[in-house]
Rosetta silent file (secondary structure, phi, psi, omega in degrees, C-alpha in Angstrom):
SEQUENCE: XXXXXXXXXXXXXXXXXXXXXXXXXXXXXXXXXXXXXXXXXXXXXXXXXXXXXXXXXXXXXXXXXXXXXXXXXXXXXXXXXXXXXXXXXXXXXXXXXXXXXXXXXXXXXXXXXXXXXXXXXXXXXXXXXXXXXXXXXXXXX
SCORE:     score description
SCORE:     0.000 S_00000001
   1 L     0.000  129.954 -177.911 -139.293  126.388   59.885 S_00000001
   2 E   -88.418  158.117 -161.440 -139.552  122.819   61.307 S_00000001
   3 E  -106.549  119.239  162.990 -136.287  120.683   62.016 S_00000001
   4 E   -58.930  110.818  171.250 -135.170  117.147   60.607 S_00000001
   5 E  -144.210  105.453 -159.194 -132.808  115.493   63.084 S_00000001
   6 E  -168.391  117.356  164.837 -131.970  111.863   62.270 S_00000001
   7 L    60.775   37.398 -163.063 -129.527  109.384   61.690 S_00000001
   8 L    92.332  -23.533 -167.653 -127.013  112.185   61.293 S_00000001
   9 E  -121.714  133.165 -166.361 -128.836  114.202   59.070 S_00000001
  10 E  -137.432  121.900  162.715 -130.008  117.843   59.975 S_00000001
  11 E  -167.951  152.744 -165.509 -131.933  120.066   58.088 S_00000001
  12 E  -104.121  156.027  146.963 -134.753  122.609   58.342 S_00000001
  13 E   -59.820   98.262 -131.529 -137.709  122.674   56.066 S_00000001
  14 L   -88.076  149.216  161.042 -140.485  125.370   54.639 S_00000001
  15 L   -61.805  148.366 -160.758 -143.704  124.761   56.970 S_00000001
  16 L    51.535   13.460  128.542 -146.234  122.446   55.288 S_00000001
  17 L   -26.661  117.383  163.134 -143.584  120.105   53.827 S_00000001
  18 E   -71.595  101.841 -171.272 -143.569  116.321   53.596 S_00000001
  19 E  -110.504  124.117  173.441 -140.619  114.644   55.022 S_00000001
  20 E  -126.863  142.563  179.837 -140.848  110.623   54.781 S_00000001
  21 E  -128.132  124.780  172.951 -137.573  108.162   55.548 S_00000001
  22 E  -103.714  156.804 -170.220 -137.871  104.979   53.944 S_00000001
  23 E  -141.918  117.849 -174.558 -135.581  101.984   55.002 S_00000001
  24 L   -82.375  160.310  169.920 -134.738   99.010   52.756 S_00000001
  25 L   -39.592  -69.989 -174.865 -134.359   95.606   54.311 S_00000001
  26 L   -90.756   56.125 -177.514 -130.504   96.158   54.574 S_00000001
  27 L    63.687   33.354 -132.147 -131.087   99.298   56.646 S_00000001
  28 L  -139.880   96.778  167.062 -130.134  101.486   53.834 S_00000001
  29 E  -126.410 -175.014 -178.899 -132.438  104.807   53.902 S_00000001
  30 E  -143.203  155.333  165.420 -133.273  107.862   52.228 S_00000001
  31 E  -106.825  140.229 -141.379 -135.387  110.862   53.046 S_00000001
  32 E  -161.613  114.623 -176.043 -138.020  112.439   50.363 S_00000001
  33 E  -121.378   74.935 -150.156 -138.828  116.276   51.271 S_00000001
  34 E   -97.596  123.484  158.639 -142.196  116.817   49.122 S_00000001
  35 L   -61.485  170.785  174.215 -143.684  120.518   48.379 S_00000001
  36 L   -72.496  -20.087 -176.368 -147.365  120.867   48.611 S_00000001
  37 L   -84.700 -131.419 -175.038 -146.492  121.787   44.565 S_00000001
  38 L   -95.430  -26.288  163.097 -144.485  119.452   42.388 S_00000001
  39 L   -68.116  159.915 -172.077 -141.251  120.001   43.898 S_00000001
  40 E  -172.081  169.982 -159.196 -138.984  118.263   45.856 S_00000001
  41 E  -123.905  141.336  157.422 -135.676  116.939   47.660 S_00000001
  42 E  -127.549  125.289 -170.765 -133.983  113.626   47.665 S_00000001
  43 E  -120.655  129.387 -177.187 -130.977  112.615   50.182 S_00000001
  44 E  -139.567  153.972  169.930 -129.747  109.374   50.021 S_00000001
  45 L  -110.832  144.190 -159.342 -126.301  108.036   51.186 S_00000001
  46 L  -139.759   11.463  152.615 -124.640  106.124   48.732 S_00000001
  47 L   117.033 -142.190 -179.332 -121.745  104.714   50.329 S_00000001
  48 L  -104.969   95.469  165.324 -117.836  105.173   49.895 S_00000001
  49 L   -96.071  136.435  155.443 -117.617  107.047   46.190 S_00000001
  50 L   -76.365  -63.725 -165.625 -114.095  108.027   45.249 S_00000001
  51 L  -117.419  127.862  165.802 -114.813  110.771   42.757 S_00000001
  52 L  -116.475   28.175  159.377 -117.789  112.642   43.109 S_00000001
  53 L   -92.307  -37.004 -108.531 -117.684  114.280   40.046 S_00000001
  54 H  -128.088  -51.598 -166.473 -117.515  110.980   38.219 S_00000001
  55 H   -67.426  -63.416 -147.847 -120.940  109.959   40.487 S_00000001
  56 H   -86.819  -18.305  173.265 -122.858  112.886   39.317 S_00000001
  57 H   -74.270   16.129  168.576 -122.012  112.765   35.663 S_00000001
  58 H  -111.975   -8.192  148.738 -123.003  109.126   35.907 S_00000001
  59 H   -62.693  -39.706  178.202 -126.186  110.305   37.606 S_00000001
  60 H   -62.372  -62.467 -179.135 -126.580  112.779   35.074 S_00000001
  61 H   -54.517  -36.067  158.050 -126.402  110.357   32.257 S_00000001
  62 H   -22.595  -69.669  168.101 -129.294  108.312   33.717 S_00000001
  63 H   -28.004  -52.934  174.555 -131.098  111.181   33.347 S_00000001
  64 H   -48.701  -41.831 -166.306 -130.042  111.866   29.872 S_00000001
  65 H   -66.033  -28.643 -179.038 -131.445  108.243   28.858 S_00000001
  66 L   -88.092  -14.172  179.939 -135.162  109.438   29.929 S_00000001
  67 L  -171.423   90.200  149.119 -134.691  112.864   28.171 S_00000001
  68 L   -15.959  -54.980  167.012 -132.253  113.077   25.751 S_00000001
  69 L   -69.364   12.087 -159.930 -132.725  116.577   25.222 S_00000001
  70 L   -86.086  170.018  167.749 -131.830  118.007   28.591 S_00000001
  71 E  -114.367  135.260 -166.460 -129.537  120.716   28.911 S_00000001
  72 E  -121.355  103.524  170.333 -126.685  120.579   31.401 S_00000001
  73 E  -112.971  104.596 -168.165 -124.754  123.143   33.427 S_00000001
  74 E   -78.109  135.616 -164.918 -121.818  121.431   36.096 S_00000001
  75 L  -153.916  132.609 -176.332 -121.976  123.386   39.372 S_00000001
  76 L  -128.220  167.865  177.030 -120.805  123.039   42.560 S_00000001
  77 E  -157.056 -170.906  169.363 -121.921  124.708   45.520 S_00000001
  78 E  -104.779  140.549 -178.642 -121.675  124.012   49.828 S_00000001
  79 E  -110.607  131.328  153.688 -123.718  121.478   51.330 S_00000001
  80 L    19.803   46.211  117.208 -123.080  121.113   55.313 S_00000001
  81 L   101.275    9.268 -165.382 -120.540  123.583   55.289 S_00000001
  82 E  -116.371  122.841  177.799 -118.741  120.146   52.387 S_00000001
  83 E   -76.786  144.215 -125.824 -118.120  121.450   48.662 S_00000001
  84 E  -172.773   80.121 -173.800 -121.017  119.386   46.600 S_00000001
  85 L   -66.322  152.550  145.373 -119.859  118.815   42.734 S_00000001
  86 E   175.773 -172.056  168.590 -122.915  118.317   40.795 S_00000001
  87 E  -112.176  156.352  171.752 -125.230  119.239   37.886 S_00000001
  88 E  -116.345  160.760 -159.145 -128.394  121.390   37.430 S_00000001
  89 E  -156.972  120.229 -166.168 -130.153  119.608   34.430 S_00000001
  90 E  -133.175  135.697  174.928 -133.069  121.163   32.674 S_00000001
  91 E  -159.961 -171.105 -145.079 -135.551  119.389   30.506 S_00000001
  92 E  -123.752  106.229  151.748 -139.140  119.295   28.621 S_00000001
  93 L  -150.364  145.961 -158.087 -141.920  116.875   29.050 S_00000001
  94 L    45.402   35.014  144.195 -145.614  117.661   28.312 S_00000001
  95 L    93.808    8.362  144.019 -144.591  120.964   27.523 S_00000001
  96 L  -135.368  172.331 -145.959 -143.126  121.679   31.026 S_00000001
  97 E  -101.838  146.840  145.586 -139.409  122.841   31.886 S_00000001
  98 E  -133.444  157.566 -155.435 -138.381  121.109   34.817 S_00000001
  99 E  -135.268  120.072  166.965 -134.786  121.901   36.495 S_00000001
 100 E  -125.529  143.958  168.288 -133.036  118.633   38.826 S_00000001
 101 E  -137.777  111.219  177.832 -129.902  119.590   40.523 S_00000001
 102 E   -89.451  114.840  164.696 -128.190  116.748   41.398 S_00000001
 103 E  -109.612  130.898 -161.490 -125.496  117.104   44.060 S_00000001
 104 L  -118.660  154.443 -157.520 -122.915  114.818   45.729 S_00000001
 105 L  -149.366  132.248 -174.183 -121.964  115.893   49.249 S_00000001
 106 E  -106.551  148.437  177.117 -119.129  113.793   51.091 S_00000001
 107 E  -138.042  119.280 -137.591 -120.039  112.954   54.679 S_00000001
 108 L    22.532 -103.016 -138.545 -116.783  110.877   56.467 S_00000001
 109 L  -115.804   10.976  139.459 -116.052  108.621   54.508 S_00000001
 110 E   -73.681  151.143 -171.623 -119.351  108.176   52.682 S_00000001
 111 E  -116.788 -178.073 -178.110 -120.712  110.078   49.954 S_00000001
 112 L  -156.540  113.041  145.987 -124.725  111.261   49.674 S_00000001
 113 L   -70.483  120.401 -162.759 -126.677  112.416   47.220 S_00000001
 114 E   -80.192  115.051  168.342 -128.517  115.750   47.620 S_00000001
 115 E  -126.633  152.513  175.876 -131.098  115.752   44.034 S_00000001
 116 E  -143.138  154.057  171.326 -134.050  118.264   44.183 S_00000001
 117 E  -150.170  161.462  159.587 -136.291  119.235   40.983 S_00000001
 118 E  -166.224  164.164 -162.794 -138.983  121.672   40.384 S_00000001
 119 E  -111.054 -176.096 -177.834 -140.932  122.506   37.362 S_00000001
 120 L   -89.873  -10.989 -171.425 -141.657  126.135   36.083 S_00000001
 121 L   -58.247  -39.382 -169.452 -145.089  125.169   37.005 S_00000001
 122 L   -46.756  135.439  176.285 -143.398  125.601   40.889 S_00000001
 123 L   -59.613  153.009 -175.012 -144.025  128.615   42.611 S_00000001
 124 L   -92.620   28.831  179.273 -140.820  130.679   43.070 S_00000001
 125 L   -86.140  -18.325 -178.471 -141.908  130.161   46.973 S_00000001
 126 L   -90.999  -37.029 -166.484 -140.617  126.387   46.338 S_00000001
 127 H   -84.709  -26.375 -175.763 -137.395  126.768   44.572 S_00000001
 128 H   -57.532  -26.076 -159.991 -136.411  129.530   47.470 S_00000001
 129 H   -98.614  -14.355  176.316 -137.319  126.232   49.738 S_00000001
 130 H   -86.696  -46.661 -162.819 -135.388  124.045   47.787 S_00000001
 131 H   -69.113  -72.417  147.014 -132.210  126.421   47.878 S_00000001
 132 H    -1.653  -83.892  159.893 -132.734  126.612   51.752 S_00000001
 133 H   -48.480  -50.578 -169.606 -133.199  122.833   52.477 S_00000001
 134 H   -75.709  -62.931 -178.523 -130.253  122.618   50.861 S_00000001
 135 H   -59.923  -27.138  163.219 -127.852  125.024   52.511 S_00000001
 136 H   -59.590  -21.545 -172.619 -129.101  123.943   56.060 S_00000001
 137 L   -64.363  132.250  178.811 -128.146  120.495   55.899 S_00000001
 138 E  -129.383  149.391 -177.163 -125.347  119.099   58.243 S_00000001
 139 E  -122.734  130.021  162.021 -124.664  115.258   58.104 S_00000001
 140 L   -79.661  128.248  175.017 -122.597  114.064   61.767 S_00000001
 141 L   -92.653    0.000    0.000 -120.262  111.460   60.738 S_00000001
């Protein structure tokens, strides 16, 4: 499996993966971890969050506004070894199920959002890669 190592952030990847780090003008980035299918990972750092339950049901409601209909089960799991409040969020459009599980992960004194989706279309060779990617990650503060 090939290895991420960057700006703090460590994590390994299934082979033939896209990893791109984008940078905003005020240095601000994120990393985008694309399957060859439809799935994928997004890590972003999002600053000093108090409550990171409070972050992902205010992610979650974003969500909500584009698809009303989702269904929501609050979950937490470990992230870089950091307990990583969040939701998995399942919802319909063009007549496929797609599943985002949005996770907040604190790293010092910053917090980061882990979100991944995949669609049922996804092989279950992707969501094993998303579950993976995720549990590998370490952020050095």
């Amino acid at each position: 499996m090939p290895w991420y190592d960057k700006d703090g952030l460590k994590f390994h990847y299934p082979e033939g993966w896209a990893v791109e780090r984008e940078t905003d003008e005020e240095g601000n980035w994120q990393v985008s971890i694309q399957s060859p299918e439809s799935a994928f990972v997004l890590i972003k750092p999002v600053g000093p969050i108090e409550d990171l339950e409070e972050a992902a049901e205010v992610t979650l409601d974003a969500l909500r506004e584009d698809y009303p209909d989702l269904e929501d089960e609050e979950v937490e799991e470990l992230i870089g070894g950091a307990r990583a409040p969040g939701y998995d969020a399942t919802f319909t459009s063009l007549d496929i199920v797609t599943t985002c599980q949005i996770r907040f992960v604190r790293a010092g004194d910053d917090a980061v959002l882990v979100m991944s989706q995949y669609s049922d279309m996804d092989s279950d060779d992707c969501q094993d890669g998303l579950e993976r990617l995720r549990r590998s990650l370490s952020f050095a503060v």
